[in-house]
N, C-alpha and C positions, 0 to 999 in steps of 0.2 A: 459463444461468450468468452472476453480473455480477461483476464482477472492478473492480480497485480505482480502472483505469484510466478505467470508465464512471462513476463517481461524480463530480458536479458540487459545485464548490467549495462550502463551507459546511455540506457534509452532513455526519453524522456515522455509520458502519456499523460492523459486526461482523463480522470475520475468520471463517470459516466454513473456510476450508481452505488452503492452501501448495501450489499446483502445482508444477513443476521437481523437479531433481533434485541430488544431489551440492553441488558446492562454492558453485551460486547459492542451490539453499534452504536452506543452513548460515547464507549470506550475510545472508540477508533474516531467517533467526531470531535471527541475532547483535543486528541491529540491532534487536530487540526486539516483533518482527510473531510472534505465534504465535495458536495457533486458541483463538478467544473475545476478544480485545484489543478493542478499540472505538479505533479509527482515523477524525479529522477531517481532511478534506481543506481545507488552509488557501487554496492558491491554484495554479493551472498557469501554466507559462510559456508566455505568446503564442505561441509557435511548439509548444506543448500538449508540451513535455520540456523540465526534468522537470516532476514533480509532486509541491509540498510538503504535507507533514502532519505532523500533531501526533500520536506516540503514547507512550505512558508518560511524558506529562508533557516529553516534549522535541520539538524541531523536526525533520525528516528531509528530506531528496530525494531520492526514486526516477525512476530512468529508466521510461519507459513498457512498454517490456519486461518490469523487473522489475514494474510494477503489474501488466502484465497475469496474470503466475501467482500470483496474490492473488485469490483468491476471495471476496467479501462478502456481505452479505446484512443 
């Protein structure tokens, strides 16, 4: 399983699934992550959290936690 967290700056993947549960996978759907989206990982912060990307057309930052129940492919 690769999750959003193993993705190297500049790639560009496909949302496959939302692991978590309750009030964090509400969280991460709000912010507009849902299965099929195509998500660009723009840059990580040096100390690898968070981790910014581009999806529908806007800027984000996820902590590396919430990357990791982001399943991609």
């Amino acid at each position: 399983m690769k999750t959003l967290k193993d993705i190297r700056v500049g790639d560009t993947v496909s949302v496959k699934k939302l692991h978590g549960e309750g009030a964090v996978k509400r969280r991460i759907m709000d912010m507009g992550i849902t299965k099929g989206v195509e998500v660009y990982v723009r840059k990580v912060a040096p100390l690898g959290d968070p981790v910014e990307i581009n999806v529908r057309g806007y800027e984000l930052s996820l902590r590396k936690a919430d990357a990791q129940m982001i399943e991609v492919e």
